[in-house]
PyMOL Python script that loads the backbone (N, CA, C, O; Angstrom):
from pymol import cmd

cmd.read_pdbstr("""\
ATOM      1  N   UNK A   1      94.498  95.790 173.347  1.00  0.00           N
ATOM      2  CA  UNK A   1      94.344  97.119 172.807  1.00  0.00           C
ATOM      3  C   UNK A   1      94.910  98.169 173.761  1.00  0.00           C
ATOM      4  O   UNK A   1      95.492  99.166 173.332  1.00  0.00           O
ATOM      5  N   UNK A   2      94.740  97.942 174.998  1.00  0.00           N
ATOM      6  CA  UNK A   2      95.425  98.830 175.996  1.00  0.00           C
ATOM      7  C   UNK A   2      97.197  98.768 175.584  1.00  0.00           C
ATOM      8  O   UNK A   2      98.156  99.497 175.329  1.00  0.00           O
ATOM      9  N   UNK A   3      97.002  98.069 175.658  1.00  0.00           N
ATOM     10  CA  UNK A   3      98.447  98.009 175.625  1.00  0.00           C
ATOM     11  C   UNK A   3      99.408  98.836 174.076  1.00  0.00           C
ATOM     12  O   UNK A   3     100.446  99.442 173.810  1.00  0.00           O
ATOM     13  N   UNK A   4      98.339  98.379 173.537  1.00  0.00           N
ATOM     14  CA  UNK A   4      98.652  99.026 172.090  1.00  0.00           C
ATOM     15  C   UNK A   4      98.452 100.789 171.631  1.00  0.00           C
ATOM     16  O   UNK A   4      99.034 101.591 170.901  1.00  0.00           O
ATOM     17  N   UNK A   5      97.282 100.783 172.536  1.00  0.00           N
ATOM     18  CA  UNK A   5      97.255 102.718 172.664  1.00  0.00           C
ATOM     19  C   UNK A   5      98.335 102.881 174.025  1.00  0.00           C
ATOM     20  O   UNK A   5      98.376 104.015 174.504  1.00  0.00           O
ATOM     21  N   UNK A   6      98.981 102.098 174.504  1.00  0.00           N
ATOM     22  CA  UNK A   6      99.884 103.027 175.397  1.00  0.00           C
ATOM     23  C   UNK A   6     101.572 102.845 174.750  1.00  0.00           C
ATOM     24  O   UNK A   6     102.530 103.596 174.936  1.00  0.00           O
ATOM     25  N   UNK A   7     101.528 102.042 174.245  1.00  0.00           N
ATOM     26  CA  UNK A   7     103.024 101.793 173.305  1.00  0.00           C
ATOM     27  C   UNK A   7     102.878 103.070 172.069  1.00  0.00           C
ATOM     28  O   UNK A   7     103.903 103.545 171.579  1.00  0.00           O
ATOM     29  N   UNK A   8     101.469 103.560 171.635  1.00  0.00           N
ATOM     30  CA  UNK A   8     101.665 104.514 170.857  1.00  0.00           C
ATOM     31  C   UNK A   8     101.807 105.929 170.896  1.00  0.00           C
ATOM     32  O   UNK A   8     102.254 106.727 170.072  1.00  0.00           O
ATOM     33  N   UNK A   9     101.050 106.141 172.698  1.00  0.00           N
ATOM     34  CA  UNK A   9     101.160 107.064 173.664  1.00  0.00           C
ATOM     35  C   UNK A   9     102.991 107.522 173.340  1.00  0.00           C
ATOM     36  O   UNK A   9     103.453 108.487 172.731  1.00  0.00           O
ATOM     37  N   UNK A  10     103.694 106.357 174.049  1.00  0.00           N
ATOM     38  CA  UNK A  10     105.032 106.164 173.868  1.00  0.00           C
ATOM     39  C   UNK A  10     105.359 106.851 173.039  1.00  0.00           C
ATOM     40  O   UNK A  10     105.808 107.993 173.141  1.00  0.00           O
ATOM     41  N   UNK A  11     105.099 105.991 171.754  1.00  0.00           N
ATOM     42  CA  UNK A  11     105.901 106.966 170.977  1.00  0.00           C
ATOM     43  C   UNK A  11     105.603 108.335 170.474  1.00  0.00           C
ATOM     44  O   UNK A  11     106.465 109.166 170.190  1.00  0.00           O
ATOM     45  N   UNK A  12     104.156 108.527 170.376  1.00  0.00           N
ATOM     46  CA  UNK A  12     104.029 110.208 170.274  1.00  0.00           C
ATOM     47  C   UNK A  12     104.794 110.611 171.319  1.00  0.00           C
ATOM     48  O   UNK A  12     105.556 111.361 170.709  1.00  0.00           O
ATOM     49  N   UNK A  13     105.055 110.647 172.158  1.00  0.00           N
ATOM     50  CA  UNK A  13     105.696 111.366 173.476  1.00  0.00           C
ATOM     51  C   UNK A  13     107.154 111.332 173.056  1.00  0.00           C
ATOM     52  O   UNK A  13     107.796 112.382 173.068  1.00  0.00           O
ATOM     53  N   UNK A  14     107.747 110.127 172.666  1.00  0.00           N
ATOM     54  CA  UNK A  14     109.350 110.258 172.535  1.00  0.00           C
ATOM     55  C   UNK A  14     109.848 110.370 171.268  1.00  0.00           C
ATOM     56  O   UNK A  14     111.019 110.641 171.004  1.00  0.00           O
ATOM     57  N   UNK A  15     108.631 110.082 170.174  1.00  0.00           N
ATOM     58  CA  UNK A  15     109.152 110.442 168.854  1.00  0.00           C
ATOM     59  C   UNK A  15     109.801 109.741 168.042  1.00  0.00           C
ATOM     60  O   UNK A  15     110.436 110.118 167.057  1.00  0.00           O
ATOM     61  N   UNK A  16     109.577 108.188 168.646  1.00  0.00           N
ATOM     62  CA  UNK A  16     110.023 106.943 168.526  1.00  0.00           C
ATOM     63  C   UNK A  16     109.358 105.814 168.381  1.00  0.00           C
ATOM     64  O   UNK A  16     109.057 105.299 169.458  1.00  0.00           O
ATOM     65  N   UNK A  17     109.021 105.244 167.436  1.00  0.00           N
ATOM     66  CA  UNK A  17     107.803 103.927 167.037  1.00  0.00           C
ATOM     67  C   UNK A  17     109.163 102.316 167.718  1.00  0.00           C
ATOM     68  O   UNK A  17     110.382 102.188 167.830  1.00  0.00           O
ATOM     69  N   UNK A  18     107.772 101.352 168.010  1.00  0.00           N
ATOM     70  CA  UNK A  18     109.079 100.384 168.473  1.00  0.00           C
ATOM     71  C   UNK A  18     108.284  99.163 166.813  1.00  0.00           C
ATOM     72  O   UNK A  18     107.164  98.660 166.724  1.00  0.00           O
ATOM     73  N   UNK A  19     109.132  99.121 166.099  1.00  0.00           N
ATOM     74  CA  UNK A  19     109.091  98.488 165.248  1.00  0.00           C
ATOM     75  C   UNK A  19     108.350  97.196 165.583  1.00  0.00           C
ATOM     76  O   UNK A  19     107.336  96.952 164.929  1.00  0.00           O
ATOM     77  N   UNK A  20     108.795  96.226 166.654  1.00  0.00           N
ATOM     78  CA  UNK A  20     108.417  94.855 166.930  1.00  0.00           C
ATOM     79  C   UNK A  20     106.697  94.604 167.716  1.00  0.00           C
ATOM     80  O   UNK A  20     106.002  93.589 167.752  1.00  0.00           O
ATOM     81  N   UNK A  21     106.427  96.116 168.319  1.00  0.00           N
ATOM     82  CA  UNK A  21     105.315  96.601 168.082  1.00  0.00           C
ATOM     83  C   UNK A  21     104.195  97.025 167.129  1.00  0.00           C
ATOM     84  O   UNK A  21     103.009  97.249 167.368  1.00  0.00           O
ATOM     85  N   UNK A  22     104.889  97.076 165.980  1.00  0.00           N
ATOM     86  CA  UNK A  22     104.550  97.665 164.978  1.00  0.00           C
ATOM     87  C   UNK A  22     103.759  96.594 164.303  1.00  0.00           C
ATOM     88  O   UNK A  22     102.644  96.736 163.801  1.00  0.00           O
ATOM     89  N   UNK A  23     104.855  94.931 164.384  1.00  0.00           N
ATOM     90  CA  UNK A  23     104.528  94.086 163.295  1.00  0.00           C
ATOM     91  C   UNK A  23     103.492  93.544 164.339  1.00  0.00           C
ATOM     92  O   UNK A  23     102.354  93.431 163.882  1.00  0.00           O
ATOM     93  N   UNK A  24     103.644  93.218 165.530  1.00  0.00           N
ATOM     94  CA  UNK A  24     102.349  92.409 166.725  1.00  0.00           C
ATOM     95  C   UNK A  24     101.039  93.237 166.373  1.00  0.00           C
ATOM     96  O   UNK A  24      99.908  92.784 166.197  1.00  0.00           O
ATOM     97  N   UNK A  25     101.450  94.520 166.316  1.00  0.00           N
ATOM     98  CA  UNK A  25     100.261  95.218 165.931  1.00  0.00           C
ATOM     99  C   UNK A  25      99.389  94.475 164.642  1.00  0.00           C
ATOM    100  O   UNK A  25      98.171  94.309 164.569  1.00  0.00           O
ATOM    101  N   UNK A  26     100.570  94.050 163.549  1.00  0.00           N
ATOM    102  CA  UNK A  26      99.870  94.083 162.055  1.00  0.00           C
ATOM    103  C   UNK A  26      99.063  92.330 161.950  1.00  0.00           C
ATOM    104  O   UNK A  26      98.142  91.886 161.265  1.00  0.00           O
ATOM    105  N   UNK A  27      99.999  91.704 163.038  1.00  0.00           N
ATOM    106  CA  UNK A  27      99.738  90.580 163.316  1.00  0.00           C
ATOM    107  C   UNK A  27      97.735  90.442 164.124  1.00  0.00           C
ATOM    108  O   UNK A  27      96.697  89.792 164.004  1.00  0.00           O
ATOM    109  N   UNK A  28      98.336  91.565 164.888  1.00  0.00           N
ATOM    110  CA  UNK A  28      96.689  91.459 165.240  1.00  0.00           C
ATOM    111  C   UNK A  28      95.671  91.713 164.342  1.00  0.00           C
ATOM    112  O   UNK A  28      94.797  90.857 164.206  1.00  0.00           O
ATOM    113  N   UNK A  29      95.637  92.569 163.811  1.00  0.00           N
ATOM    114  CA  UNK A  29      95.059  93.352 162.527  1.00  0.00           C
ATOM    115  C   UNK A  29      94.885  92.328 161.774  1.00  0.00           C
ATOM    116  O   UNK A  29      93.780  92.620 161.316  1.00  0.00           O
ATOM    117  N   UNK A  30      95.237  91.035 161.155  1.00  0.00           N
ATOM    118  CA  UNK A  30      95.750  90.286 160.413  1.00  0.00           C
ATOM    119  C   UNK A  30      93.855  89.213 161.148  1.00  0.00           C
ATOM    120  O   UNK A  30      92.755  89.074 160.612  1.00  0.00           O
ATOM    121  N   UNK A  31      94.525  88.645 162.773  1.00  0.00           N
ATOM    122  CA  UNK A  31      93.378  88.296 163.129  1.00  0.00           C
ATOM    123  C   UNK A  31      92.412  88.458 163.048  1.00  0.00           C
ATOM    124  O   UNK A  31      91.700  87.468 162.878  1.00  0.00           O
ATOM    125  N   UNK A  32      91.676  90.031 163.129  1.00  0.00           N
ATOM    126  CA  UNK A  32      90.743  90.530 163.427  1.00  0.00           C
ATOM    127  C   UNK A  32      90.068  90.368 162.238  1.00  0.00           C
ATOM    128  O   UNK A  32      89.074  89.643 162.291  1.00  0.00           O
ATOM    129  N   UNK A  33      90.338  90.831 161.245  1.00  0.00           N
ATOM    130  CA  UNK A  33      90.378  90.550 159.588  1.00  0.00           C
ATOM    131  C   UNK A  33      90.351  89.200 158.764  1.00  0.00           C
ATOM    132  O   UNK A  33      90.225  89.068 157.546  1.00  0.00           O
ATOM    133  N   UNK A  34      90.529  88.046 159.924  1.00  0.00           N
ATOM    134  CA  UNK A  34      89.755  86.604 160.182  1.00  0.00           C
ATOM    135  C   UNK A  34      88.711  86.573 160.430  1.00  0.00           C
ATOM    136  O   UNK A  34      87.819  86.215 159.660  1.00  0.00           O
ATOM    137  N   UNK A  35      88.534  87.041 161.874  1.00  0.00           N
ATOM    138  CA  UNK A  35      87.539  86.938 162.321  1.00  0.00           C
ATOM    139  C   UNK A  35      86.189  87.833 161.569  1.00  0.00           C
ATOM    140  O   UNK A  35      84.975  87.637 161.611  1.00  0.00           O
ATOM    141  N   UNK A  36      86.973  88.822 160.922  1.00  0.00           N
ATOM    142  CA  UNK A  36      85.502  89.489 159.890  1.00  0.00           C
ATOM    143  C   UNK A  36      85.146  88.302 158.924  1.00  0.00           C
ATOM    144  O   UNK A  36      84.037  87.768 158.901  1.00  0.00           O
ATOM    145  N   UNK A  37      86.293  87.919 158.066  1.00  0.00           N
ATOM    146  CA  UNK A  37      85.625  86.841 157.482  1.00  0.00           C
ATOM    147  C   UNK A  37      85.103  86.098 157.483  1.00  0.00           C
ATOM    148  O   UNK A  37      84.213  85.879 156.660  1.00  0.00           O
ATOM    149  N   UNK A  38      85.547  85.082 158.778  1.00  0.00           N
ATOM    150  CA  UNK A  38      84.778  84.338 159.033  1.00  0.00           C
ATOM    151  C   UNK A  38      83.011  84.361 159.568  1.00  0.00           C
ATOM    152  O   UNK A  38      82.135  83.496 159.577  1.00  0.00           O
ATOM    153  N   UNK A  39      83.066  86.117 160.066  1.00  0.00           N
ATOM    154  CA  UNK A  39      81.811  86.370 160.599  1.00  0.00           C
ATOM    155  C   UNK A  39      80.581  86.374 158.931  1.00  0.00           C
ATOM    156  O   UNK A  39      79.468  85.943 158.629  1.00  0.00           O
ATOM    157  N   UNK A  40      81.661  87.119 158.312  1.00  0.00           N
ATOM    158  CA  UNK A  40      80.716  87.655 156.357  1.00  0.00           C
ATOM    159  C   UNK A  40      80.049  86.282 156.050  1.00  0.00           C
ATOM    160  O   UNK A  40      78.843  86.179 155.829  1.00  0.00           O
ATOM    161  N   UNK A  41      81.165  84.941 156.052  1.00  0.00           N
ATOM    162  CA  UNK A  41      80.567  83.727 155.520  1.00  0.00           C
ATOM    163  C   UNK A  41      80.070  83.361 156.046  1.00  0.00           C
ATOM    164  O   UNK A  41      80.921  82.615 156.529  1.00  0.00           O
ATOM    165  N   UNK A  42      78.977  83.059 156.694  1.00  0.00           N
ATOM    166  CA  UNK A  42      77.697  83.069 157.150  1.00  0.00           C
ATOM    167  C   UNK A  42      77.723  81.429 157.632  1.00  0.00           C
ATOM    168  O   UNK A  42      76.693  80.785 157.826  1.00  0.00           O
ATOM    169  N   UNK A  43      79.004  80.921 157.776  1.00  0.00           N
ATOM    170  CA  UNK A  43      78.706  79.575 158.121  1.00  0.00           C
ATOM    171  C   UNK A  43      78.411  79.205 159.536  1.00  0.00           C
ATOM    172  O   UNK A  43      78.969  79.755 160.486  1.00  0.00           O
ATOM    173  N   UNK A  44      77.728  78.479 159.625  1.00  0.00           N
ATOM    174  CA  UNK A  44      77.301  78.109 161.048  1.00  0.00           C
ATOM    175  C   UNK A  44      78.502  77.396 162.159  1.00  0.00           C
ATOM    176  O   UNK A  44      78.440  77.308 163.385  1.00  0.00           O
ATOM    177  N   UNK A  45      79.394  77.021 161.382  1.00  0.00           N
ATOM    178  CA  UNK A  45      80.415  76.108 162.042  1.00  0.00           C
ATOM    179  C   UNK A  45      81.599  77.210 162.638  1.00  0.00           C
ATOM    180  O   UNK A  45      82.604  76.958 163.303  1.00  0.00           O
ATOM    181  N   UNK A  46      81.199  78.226 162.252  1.00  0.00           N
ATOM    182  CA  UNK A  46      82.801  78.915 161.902  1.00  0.00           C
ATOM    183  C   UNK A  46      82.151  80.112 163.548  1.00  0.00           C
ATOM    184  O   UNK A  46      81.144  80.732 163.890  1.00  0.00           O
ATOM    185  N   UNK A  47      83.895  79.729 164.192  1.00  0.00           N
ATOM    186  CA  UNK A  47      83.584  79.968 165.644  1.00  0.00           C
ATOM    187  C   UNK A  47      84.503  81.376 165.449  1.00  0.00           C
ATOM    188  O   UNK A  47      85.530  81.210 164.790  1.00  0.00           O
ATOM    189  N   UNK A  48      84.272  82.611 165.900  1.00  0.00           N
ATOM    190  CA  UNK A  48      84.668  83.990 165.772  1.00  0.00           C
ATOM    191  C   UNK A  48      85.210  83.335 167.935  1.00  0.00           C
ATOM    192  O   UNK A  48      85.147  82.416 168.752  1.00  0.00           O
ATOM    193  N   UNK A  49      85.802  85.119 167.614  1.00  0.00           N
ATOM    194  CA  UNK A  49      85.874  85.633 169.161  1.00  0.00           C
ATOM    195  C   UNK A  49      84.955  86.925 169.351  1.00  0.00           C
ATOM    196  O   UNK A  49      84.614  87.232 170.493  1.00  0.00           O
ATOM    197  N   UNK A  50      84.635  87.527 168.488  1.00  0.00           N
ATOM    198  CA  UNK A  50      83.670  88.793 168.677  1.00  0.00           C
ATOM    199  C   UNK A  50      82.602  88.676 168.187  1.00  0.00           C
ATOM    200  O   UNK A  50      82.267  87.537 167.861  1.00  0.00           O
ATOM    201  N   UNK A  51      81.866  89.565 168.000  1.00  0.00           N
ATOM    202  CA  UNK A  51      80.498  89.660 167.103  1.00  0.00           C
ATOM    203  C   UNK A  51      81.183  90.900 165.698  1.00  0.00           C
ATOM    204  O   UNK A  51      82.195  91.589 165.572  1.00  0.00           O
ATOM    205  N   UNK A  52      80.003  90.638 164.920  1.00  0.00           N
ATOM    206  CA  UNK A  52      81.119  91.608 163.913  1.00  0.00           C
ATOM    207  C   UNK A  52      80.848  93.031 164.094  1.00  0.00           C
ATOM    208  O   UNK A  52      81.376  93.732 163.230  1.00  0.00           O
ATOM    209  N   UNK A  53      80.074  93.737 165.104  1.00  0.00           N
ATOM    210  CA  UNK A  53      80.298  94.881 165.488  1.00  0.00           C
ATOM    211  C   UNK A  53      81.565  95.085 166.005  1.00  0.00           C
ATOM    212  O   UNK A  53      82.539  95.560 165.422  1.00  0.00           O
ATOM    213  N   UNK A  54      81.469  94.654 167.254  1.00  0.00           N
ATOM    214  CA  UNK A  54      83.025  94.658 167.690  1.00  0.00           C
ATOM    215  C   UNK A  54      84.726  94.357 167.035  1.00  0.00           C
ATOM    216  O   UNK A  54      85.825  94.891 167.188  1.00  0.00           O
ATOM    217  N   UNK A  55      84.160  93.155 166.226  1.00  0.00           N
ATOM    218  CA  UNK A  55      85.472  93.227 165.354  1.00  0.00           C
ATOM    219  C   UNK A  55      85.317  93.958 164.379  1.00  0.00           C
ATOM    220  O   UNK A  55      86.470  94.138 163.985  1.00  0.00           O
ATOM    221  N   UNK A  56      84.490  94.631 163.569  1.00  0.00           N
ATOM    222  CA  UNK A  56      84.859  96.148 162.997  1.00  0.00           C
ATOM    223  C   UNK A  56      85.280  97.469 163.582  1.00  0.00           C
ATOM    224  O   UNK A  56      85.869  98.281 162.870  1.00  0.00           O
ATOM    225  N   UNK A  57      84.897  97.827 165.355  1.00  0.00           N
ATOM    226  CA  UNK A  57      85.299  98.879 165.841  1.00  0.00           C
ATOM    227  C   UNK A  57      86.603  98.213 166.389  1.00  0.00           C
ATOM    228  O   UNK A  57      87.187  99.099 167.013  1.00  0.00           O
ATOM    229  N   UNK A  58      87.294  97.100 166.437  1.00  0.00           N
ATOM    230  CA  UNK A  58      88.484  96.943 166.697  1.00  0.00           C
ATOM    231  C   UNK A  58      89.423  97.073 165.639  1.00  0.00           C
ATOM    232  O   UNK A  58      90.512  97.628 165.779  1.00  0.00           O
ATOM    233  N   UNK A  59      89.061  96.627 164.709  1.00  0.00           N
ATOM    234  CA  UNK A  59      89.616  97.108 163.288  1.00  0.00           C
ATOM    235  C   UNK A  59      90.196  98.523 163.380  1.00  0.00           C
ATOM    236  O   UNK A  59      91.308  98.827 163.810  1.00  0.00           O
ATOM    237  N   UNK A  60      89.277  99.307 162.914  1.00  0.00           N
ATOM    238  CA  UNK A  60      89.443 100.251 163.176  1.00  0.00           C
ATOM    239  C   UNK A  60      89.882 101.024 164.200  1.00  0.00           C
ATOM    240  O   UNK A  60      90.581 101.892 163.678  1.00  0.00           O
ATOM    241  N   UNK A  61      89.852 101.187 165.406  1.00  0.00           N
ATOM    242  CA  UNK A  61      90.817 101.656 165.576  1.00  0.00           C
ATOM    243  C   UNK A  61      91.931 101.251 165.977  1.00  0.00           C
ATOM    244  O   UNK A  61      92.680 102.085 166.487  1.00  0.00           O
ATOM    245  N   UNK A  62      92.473  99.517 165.838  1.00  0.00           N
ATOM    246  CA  UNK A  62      93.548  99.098 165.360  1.00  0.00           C
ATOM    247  C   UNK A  62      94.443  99.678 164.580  1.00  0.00           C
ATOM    248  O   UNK A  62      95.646  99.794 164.811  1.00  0.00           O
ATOM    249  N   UNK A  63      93.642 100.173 163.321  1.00  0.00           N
ATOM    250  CA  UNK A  63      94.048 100.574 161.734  1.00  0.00           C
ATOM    251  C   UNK A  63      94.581 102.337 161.804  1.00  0.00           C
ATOM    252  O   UNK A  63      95.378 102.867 161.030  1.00  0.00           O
ATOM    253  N   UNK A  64      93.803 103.050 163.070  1.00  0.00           N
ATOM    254  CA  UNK A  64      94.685 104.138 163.329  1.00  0.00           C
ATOM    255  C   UNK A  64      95.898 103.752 164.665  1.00  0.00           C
ATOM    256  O   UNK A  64      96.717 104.663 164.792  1.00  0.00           O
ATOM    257  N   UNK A  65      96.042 102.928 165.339  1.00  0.00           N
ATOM    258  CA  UNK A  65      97.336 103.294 165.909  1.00  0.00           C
ATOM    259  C   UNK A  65      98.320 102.658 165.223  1.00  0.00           C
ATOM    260  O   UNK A  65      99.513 102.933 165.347  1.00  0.00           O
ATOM    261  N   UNK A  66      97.757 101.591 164.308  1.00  0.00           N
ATOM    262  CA  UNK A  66      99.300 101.469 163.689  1.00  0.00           C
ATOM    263  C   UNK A  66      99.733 102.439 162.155  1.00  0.00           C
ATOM    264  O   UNK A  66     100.838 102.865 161.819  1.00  0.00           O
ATOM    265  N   UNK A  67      98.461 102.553 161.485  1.00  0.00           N
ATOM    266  CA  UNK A  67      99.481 104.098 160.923  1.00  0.00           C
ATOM    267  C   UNK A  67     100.227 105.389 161.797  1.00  0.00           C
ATOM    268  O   UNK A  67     101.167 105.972 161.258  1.00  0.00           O
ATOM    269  N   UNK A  68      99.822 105.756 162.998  1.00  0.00           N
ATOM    270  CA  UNK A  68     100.599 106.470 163.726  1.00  0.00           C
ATOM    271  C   UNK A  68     101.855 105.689 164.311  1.00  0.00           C
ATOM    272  O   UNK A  68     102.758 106.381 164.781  1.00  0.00           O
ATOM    273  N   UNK A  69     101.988 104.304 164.321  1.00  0.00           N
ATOM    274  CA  UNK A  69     103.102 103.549 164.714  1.00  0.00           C
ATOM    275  C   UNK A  69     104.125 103.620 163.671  1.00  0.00           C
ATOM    276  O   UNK A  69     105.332 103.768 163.859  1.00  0.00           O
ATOM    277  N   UNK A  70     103.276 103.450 162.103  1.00  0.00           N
ATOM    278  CA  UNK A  70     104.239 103.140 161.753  1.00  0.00           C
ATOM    279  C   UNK A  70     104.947 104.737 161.282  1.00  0.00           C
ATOM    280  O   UNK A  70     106.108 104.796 160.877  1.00  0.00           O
ATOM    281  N   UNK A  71     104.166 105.833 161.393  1.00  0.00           N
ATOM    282  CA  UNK A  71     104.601 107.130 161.758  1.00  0.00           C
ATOM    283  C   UNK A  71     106.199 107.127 162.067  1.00  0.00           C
ATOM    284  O   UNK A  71     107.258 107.276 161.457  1.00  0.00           O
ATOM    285  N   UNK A  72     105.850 106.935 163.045  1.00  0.00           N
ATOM    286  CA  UNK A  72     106.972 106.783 164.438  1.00  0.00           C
ATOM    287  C   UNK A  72     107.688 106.009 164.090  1.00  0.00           C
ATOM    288  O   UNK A  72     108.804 106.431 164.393  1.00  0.00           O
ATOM    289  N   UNK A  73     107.786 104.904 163.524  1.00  0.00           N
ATOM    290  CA  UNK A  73     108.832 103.857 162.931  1.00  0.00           C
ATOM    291  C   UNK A  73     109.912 104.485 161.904  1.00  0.00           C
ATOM    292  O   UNK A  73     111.135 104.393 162.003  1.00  0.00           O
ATOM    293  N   UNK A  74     109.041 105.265 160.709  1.00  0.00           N
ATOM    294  CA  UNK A  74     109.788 105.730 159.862  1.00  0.00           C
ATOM    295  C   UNK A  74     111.081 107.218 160.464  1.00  0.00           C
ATOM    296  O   UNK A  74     112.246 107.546 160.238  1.00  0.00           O
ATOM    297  N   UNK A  75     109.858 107.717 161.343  1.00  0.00           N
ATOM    298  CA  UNK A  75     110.993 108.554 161.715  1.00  0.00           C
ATOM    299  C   UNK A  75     112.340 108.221 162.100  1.00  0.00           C
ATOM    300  O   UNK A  75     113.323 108.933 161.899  1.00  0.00           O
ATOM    301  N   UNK A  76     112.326 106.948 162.738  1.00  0.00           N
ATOM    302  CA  UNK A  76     113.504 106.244 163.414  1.00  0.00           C
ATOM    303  C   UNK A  76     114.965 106.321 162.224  1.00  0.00           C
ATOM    304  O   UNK A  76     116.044 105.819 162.538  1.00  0.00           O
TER     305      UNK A  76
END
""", "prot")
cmd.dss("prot")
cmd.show_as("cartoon", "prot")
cmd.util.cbc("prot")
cmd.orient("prot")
């Protein structure tokens, strides 16, 4: 996530989204949005990396730097 609010830092500053950032971003987003599921189905077997607090506040604000990424993308 650090890394992901400072690539977006980036581009607010230069006015420039880096596309291949954009999709790692959606890729993560993609995970996290596993790991909710897997947290909802209530199965005992099913191994997360977070608790589902945390993977909802990662979600989220996942879900705002890449609409500001992809901001910055389109401008390109």
């Amino acid at each position: 996530m650090a890394r992901y609010r400072r690539e977006v830092e980036e581009a607010i500053r230069t006015q420039k989204g880096d596309p291949l950032t954009l999709a790692e971003m959606e890729c993560s987003l993609d995970l996290v949005d596993a790991d909710l599921a897997a947290l909802r189905s209530g199965k005992p077997d099913t191994r997360t990396l977070m608790s589902a607090d945390l993977a909802a506040e990662v979600r989220r604000e996942l879900q705002g730097l890449i609409t500001t990424m992809r901001l910055y993308c389109k401008l390109n």
